[in-house]
DONUTI-437802 format. One record per residue (C-alpha): residue number from 0; residue in one letter; x, y, z. Coordinates in Angstrom, 1 decimal. Example, Ala and Ser with C-alpha at 12.3 -4.5 7.8 and 13.67 -1.06 7.14 Angstrom:
BEGIN
<rec><lumke>0</lumke><miti>A</miti><X>12.3</X><Y>-4.5</Y><Z>7.8</Z></rec>
<rec><lumke>1</lumke><miti>S</miti><X>13.7</X><Y>-1.1</Y><Z>7.1</Z></rec>
end
This chain:
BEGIN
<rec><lumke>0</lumke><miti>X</miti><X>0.0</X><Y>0.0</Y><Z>0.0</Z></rec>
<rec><lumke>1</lumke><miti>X</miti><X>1.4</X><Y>3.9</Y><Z>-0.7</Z></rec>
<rec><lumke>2</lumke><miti>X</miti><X>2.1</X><Y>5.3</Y><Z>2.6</Z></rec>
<rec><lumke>3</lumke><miti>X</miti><X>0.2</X><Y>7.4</Y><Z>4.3</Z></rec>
<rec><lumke>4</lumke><miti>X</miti><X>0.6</X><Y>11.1</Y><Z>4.4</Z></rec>
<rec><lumke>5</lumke><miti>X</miti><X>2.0</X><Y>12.1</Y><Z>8.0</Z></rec>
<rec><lumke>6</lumke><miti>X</miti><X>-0.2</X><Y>14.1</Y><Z>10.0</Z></rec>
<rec><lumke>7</lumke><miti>X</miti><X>2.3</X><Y>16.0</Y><Z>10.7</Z></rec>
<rec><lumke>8</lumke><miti>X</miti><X>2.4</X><Y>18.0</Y><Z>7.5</Z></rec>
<rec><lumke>9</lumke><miti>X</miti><X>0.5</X><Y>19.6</Y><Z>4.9</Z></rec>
<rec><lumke>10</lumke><miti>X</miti><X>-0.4</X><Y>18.7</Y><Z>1.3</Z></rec>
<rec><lumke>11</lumke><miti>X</miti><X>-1.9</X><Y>20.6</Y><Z>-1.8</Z></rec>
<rec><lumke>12</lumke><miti>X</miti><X>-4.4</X><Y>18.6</Y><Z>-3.8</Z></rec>
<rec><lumke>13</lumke><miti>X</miti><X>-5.1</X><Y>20.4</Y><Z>-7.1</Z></rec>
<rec><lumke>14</lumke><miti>X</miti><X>-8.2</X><Y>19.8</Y><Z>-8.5</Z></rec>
<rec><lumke>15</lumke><miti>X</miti><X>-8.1</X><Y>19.1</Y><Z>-12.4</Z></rec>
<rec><lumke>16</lumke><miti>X</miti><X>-12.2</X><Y>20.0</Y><Z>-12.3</Z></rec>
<rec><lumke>17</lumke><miti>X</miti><X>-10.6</X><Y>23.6</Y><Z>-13.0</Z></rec>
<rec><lumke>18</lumke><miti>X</miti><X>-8.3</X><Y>22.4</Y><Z>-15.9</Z></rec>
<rec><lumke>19</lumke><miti>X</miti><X>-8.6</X><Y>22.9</Y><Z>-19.6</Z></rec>
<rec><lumke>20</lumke><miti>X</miti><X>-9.5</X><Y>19.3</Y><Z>-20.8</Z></rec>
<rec><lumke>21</lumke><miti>X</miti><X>-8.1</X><Y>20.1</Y><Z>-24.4</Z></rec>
<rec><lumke>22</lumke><miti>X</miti><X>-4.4</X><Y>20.2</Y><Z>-23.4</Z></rec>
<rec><lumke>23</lumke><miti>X</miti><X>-4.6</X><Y>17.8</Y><Z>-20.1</Z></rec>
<rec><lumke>24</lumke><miti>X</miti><X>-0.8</X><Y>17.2</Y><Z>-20.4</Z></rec>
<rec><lumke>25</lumke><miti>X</miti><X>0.1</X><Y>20.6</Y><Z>-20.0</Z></rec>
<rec><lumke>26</lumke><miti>X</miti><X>-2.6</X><Y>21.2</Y><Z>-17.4</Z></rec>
<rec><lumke>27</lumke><miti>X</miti><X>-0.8</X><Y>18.3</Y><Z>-15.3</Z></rec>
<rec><lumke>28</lumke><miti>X</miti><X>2.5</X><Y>19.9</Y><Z>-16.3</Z></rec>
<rec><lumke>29</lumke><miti>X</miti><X>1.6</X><Y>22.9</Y><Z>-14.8</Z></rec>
<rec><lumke>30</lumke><miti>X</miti><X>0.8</X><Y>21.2</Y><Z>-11.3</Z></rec>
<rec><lumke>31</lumke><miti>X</miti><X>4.0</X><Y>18.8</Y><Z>-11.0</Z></rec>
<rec><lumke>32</lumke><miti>X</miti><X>4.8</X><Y>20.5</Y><Z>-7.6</Z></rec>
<rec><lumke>33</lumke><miti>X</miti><X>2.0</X><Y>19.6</Y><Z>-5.5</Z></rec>
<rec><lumke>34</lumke><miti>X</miti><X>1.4</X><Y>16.4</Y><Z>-3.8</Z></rec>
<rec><lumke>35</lumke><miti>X</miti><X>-1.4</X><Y>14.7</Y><Z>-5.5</Z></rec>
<rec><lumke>36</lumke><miti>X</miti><X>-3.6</X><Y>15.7</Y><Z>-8.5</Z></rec>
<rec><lumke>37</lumke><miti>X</miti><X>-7.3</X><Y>15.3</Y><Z>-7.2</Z></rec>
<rec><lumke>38</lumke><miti>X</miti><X>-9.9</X><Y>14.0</Y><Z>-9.9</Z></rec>
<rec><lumke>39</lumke><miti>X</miti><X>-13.4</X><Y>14.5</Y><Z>-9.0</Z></rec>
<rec><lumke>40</lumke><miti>X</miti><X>-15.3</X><Y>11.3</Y><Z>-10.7</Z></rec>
<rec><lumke>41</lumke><miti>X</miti><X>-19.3</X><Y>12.5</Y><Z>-10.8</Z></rec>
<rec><lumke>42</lumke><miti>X</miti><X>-21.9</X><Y>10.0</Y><Z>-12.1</Z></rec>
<rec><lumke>43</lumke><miti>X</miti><X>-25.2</X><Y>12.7</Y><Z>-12.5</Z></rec>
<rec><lumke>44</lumke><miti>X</miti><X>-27.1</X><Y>10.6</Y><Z>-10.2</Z></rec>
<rec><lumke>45</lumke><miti>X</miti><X>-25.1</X><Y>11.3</Y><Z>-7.2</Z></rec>
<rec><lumke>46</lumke><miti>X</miti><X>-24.5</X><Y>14.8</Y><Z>-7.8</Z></rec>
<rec><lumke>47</lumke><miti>X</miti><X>-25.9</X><Y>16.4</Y><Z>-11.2</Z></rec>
<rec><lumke>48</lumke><miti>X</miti><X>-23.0</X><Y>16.6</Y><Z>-13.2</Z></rec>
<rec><lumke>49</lumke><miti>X</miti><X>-21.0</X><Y>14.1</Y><Z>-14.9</Z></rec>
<rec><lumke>50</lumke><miti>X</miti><X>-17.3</X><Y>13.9</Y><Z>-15.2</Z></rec>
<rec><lumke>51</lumke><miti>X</miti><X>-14.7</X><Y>11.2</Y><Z>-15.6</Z></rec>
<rec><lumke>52</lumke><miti>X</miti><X>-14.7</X><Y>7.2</Y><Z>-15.6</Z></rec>
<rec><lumke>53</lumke><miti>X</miti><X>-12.1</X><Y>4.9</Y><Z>-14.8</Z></rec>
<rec><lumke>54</lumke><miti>X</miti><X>-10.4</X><Y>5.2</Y><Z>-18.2</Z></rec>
<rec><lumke>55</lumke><miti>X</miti><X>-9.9</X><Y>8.7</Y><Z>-17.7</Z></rec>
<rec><lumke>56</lumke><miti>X</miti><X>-8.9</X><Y>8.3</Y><Z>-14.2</Z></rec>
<rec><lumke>57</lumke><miti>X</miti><X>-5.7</X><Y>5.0</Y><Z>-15.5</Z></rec>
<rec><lumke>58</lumke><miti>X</miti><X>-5.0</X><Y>7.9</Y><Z>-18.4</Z></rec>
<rec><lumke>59</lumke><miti>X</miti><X>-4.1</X><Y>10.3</Y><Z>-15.7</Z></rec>
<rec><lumke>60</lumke><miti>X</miti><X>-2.3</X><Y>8.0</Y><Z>-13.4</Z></rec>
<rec><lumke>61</lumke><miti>X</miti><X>0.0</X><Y>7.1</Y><Z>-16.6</Z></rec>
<rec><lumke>62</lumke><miti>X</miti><X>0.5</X><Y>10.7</Y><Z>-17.5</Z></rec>
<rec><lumke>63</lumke><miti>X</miti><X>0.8</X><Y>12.6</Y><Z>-14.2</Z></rec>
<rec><lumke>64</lumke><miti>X</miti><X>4.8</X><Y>13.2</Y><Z>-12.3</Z></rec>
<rec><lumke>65</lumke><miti>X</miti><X>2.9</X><Y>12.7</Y><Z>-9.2</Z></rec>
<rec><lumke>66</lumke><miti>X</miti><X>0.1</X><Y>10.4</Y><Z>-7.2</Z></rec>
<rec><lumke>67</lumke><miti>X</miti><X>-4.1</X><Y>11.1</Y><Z>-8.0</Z></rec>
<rec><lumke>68</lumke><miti>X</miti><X>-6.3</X><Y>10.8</Y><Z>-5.6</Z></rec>
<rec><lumke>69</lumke><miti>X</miti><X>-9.8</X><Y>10.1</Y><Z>-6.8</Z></rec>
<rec><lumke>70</lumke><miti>X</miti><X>-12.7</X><Y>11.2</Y><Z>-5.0</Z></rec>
<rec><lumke>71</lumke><miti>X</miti><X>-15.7</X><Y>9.5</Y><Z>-6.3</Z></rec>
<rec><lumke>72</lumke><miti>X</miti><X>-19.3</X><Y>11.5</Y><Z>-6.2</Z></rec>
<rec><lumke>73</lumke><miti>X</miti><X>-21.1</X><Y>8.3</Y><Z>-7.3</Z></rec>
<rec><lumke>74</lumke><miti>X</miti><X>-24.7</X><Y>6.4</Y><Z>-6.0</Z></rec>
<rec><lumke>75</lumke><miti>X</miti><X>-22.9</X><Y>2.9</Y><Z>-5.7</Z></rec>
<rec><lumke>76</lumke><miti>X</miti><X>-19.5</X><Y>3.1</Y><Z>-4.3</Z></rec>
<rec><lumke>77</lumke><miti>X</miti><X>-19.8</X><Y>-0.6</Y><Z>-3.1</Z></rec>
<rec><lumke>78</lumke><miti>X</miti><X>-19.7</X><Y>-1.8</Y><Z>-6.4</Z></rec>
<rec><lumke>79</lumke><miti>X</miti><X>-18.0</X><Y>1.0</Y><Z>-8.7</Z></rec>
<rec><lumke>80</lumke><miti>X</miti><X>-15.5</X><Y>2.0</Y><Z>-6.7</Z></rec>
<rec><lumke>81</lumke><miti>X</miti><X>-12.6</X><Y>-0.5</Y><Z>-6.6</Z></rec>
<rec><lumke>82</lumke><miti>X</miti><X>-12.1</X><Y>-0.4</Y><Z>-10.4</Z></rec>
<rec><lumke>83</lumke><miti>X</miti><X>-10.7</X><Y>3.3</Y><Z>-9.4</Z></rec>
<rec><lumke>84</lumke><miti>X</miti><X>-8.1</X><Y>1.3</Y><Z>-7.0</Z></rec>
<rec><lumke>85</lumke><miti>X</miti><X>-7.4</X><Y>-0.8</Y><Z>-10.5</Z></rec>
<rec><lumke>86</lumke><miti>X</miti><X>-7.1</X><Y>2.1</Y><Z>-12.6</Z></rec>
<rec><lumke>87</lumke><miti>X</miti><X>-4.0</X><Y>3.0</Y><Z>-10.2</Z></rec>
<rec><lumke>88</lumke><miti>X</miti><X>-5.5</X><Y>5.8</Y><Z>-8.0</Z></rec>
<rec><lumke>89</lumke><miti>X</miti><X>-3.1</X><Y>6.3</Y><Z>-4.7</Z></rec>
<rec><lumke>90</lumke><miti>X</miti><X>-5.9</X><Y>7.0</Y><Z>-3.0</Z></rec>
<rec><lumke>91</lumke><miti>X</miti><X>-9.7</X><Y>6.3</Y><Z>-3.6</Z></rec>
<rec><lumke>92</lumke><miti>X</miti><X>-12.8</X><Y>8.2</Y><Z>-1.3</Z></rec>
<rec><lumke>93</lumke><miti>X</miti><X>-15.9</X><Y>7.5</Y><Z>-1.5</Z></rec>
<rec><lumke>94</lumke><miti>X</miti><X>-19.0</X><Y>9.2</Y><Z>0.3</Z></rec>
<rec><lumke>95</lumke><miti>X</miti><X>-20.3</X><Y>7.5</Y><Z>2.9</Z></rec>
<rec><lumke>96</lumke><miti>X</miti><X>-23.6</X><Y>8.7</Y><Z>2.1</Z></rec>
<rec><lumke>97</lumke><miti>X</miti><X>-23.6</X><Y>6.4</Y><Z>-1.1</Z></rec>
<rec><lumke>98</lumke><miti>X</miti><X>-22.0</X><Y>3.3</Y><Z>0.4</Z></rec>
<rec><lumke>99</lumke><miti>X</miti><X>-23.8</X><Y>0.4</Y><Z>2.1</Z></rec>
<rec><lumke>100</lumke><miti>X</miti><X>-20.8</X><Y>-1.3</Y><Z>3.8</Z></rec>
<rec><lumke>101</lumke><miti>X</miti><X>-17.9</X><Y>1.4</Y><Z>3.8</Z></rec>
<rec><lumke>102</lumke><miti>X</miti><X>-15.9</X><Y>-0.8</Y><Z>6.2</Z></rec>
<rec><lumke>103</lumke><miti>X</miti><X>-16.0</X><Y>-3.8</Y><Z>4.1</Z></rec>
<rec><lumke>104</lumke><miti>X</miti><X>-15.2</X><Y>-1.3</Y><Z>0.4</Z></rec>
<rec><lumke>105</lumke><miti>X</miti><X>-12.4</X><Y>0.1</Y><Z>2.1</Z></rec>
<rec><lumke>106</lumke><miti>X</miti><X>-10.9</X><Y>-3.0</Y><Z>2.8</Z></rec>
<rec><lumke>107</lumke><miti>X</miti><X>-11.5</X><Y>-4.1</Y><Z>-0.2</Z></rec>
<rec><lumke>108</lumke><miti>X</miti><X>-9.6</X><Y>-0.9</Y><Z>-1.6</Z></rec>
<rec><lumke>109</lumke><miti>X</miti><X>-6.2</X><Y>-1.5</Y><Z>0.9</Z></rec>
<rec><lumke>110</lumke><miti>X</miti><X>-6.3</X><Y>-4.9</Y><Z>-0.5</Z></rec>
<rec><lumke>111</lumke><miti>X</miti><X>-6.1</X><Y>-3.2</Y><Z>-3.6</Z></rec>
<rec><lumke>112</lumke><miti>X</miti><X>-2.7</X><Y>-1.1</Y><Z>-2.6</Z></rec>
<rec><lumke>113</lumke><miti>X</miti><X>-4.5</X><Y>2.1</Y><Z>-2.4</Z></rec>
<rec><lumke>114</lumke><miti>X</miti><X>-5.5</X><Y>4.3</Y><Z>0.2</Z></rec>
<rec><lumke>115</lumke><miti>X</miti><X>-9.3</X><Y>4.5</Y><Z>1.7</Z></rec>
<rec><lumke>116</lumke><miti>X</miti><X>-11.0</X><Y>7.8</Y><Z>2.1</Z></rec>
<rec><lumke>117</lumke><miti>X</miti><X>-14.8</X><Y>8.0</Y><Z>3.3</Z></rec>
<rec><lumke>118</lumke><miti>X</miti><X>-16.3</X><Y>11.6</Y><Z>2.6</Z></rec>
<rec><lumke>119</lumke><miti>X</miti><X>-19.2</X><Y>13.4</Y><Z>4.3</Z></rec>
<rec><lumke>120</lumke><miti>X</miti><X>-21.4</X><Y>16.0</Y><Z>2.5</Z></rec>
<rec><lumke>121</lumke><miti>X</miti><X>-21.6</X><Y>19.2</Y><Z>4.8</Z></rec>
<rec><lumke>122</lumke><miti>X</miti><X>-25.0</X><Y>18.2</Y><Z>6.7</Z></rec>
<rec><lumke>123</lumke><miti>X</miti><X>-23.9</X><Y>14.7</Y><Z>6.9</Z></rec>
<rec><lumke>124</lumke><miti>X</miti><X>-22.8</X><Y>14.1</Y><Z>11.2</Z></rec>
<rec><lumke>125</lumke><miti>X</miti><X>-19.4</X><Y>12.9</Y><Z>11.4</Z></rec>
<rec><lumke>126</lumke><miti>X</miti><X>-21.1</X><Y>11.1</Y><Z>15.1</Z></rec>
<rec><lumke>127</lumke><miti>X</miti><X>-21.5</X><Y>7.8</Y><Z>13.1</Z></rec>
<rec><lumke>128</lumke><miti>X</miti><X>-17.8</X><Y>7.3</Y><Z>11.9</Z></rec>
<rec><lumke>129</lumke><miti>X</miti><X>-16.2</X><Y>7.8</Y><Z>15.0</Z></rec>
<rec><lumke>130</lumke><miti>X</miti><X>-15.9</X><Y>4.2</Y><Z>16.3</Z></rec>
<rec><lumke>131</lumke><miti>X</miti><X>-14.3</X><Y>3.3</Y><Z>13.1</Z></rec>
<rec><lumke>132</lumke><miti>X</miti><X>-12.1</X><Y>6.0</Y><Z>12.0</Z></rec>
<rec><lumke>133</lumke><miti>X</miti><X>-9.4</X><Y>3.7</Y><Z>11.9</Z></rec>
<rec><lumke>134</lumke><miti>X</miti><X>-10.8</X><Y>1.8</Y><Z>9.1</Z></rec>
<rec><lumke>135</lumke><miti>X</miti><X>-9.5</X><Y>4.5</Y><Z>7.2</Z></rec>
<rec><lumke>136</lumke><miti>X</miti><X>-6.7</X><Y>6.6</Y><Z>5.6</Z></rec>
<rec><lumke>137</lumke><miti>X</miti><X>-8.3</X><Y>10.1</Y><Z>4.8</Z></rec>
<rec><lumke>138</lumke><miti>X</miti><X>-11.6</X><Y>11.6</Y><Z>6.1</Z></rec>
<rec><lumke>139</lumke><miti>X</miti><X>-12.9</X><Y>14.2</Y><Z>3.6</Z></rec>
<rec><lumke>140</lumke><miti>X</miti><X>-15.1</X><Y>16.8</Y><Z>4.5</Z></rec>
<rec><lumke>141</lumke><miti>X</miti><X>-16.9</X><Y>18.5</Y><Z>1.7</Z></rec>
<rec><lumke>142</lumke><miti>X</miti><X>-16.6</X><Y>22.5</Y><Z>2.5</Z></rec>
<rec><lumke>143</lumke><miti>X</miti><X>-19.1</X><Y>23.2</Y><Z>0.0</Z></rec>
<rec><lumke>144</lumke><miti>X</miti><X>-21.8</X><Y>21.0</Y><Z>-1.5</Z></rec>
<rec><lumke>145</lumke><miti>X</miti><X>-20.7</X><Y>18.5</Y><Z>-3.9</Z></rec>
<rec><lumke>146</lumke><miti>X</miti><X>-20.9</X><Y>18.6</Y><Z>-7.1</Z></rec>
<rec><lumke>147</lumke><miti>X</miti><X>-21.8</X><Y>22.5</Y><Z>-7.6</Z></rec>
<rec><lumke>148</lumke><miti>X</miti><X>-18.9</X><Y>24.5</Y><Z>-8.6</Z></rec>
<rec><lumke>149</lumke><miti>X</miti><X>-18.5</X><Y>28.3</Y><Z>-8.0</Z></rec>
<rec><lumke>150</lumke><miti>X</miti><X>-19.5</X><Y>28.0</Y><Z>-4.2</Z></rec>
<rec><lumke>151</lumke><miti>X</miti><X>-18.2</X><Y>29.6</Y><Z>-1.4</Z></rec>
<rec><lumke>152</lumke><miti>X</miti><X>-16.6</X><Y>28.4</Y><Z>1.5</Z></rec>
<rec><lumke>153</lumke><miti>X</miti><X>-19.0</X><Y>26.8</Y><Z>4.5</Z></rec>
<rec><lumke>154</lumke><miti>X</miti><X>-17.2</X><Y>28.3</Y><Z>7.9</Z></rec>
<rec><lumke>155</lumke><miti>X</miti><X>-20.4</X><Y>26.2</Y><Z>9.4</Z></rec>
<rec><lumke>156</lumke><miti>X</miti><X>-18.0</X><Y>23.3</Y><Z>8.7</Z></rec>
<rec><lumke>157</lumke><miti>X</miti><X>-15.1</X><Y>24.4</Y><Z>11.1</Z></rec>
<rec><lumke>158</lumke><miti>X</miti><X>-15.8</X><Y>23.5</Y><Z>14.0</Z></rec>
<rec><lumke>159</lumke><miti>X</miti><X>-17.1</X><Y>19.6</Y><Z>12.6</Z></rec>
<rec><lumke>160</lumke><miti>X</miti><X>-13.4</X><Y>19.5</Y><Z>11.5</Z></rec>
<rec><lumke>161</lumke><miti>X</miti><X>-11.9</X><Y>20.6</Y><Z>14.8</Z></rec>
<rec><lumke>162</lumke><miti>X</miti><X>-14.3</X><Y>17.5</Y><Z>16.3</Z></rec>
<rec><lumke>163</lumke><miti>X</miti><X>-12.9</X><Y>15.0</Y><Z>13.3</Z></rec>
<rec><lumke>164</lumke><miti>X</miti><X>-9.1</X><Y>15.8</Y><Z>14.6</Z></rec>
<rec><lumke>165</lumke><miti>X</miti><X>-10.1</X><Y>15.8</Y><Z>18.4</Z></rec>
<rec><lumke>166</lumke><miti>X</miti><X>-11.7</X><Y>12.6</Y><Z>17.7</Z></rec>
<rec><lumke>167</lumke><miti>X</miti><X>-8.5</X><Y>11.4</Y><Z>15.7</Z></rec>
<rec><lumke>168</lumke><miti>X</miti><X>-5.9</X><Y>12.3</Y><Z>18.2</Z></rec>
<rec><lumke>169</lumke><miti>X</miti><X>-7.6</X><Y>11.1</Y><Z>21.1</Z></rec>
<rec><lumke>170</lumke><miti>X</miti><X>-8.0</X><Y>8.0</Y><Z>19.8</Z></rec>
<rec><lumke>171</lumke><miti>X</miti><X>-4.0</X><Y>7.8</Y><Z>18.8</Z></rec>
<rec><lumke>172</lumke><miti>X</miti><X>-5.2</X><Y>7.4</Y><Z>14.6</Z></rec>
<rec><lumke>173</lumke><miti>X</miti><X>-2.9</X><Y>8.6</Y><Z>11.7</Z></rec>
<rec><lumke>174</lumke><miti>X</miti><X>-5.4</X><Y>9.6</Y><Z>9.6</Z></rec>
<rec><lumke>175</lumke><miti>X</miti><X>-5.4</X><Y>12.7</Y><Z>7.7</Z></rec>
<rec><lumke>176</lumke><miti>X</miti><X>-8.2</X><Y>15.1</Y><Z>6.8</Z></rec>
<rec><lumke>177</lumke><miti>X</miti><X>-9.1</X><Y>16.4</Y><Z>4.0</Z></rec>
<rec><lumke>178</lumke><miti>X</miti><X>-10.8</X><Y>19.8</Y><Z>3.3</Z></rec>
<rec><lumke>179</lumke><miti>X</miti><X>-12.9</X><Y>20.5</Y><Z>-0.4</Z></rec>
<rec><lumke>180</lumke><miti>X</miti><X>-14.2</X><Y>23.7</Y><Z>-1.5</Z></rec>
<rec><lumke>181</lumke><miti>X</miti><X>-14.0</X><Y>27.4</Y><Z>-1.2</Z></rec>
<rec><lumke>182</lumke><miti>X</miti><X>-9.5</X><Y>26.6</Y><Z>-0.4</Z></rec>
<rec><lumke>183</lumke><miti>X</miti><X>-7.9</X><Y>29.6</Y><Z>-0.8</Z></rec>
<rec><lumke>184</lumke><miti>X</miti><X>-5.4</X><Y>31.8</Y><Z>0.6</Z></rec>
<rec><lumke>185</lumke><miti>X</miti><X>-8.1</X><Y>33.8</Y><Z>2.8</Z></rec>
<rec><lumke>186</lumke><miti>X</miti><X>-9.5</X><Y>30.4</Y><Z>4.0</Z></rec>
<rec><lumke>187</lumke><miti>X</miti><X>-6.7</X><Y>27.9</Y><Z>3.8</Z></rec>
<rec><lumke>188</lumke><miti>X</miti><X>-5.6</X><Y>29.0</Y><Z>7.3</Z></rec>
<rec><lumke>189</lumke><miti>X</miti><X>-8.6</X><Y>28.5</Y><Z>9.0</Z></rec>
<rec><lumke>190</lumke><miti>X</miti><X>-9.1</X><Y>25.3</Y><Z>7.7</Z></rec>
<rec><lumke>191</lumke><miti>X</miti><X>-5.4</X><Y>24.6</Y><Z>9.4</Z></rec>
<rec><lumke>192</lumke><miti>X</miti><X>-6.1</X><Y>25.5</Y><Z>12.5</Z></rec>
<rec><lumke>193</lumke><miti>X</miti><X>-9.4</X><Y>23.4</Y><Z>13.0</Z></rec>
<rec><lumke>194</lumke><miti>X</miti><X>-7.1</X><Y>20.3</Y><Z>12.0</Z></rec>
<rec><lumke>195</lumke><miti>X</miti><X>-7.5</X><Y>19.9</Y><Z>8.3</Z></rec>
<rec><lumke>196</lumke><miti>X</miti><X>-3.9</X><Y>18.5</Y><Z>6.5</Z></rec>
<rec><lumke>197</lumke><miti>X</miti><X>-4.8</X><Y>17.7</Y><Z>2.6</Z></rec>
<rec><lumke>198</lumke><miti>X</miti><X>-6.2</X><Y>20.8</Y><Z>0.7</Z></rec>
<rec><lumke>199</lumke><miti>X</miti><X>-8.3</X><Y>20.6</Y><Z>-2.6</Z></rec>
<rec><lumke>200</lumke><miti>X</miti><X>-7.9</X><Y>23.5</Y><Z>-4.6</Z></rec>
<rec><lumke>201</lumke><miti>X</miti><X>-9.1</X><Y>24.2</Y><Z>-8.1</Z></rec>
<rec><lumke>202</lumke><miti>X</miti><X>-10.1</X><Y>27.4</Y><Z>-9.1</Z></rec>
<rec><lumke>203</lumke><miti>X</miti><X>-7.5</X><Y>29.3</Y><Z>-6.7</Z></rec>
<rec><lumke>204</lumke><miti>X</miti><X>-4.5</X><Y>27.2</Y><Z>-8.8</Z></rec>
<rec><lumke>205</lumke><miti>X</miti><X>-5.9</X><Y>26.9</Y><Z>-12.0</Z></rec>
<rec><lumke>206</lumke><miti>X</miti><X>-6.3</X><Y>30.8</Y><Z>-12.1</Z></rec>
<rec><lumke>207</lumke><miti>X</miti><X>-3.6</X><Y>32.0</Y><Z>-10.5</Z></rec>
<rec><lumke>208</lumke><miti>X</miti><X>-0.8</X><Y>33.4</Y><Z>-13.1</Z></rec>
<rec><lumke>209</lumke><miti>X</miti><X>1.5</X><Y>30.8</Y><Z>-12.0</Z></rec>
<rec><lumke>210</lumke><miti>X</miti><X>0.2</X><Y>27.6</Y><Z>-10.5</Z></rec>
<rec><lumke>211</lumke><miti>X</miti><X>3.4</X><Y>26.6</Y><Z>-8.6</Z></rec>
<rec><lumke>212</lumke><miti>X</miti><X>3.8</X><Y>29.5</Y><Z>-7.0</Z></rec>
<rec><lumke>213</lumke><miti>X</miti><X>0.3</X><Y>29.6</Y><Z>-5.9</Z></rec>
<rec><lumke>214</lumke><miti>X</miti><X>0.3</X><Y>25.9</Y><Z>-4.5</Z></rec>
<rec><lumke>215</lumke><miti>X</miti><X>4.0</X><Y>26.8</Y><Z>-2.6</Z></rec>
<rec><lumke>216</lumke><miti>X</miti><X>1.9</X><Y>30.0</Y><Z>-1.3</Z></rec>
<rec><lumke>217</lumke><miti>X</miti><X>-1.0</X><Y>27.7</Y><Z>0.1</Z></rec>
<rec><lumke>218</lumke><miti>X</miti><X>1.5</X><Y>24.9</Y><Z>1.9</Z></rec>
<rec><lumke>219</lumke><miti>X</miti><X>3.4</X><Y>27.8</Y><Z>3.4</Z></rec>
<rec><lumke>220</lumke><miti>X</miti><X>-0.1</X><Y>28.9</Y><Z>4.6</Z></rec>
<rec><lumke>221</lumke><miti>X</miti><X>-1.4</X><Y>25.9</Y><Z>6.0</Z></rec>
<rec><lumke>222</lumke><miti>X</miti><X>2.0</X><Y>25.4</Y><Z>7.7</Z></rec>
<rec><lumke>223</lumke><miti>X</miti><X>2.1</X><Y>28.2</Y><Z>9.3</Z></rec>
<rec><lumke>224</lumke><miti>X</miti><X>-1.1</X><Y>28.0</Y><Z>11.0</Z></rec>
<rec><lumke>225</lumke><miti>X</miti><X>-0.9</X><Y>24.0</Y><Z>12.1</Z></rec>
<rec><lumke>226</lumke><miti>X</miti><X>-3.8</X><Y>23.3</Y><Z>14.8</Z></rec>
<rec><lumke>227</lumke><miti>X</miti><X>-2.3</X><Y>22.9</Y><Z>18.1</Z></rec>
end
């Protein structure tokens, strides 16, 4: 299995969403310094939009410097979501809310060498994951609603990720968490200090002048403001 990324750091998860499909090569080129390049696979049954399949998803693993991490907004993750794992994704979430047995799929995804994320939509309670958080590699919680782009930035979701890390360190886990939606520099900071480590941003990289200045910009800023 890839390692897992150390708590004790911070990663920047560009999110191809914002890219320009016709020239994906260059739009992967222009990310090579972040950590992972974070594909978001949409069904239009989950959420209203539809996106990428596995294909696309083993086409960027074989043409992208660094990992992908695949975060699946699909209605049956049970069943669609280890082809991602075979497709070559580091790192495959799924959302609880569309999963019947998430501790049985993300077993089945270690066994598959790949990491196992479980996402929660904002209103979704992080209460019932708690006793099983170590079934798990990366907790993502959505800062806006998935699927919708253009959104801002849910501060209403800070304090359910200072309870995910509380939760986490008290119970002696190495799992990471995962923020998406609304990252920027004027919230990537915030975010930090509630506990979040792995940062999705699209629009904020995608439309900065230079992208690898903006994602060093946004680890500096996360680092700087590490919860305590």
């Amino acid at each position: 299995m890839n390692a897992a990324y150390s708590t004790d750091d911070h990663y920047i998860h560009p999110s191809i969403l914002n890219a320009d499909f016709m020239d994906i090569g260059g739009e992967l080129d222009k990310i090579a310094t972040a950590d992972s390049v974070h594909v978001d696979v949409m069904d239009n049954h989950f959420v209203p939009n539809l996106t990428f399949g596995p294909s696309m998803v083993s086409q960027i693993v074989e043409r992208s410097s660094i990992g992908v991490d695949a975060h699946l907004m699909i209605a049956d993750a049970d069943r669609e979501a280890p082809a991602y794992a075979e497709a070559g994704a580091d790192s495959v979430t799924f959302h609880l809310e569309a999963a019947g047995a998430p501790i049985k799929l993300a077993r089945d995804l270690r066994r598959k060498n790949t990491q196992a994320g479980v996402a929660l939509r904002p209103a979704t309670p992080i209460g019932p994951l708690l006793d099983v958080l170590g079934e798990f590699d990366l907790l993502l919680l959505m800062t806006v609603e998935p699927g919708f782009g253009g959104q801002s930035f849910l501060t209403s979701m800070l304090p359910k990720i200072r309870r995910a890390r509380r939760a986490i360190s008290e119970a002696n886990l190495e799992l990471s968490i995962q923020v998406d939606g609304g990252v920027s520099r004027e919230t990537i900071e915030r975010c930090a200090e509630a506990g979040a480590n792995v940062f999705v941003a699209g629009s904020a990289i995608y439309r900065a002048q230079d992208a690898a200045e903006e994602i060093s910009a946004l680890r500096d800023l996360a680092r700087a403001h590490t919860a305590h």
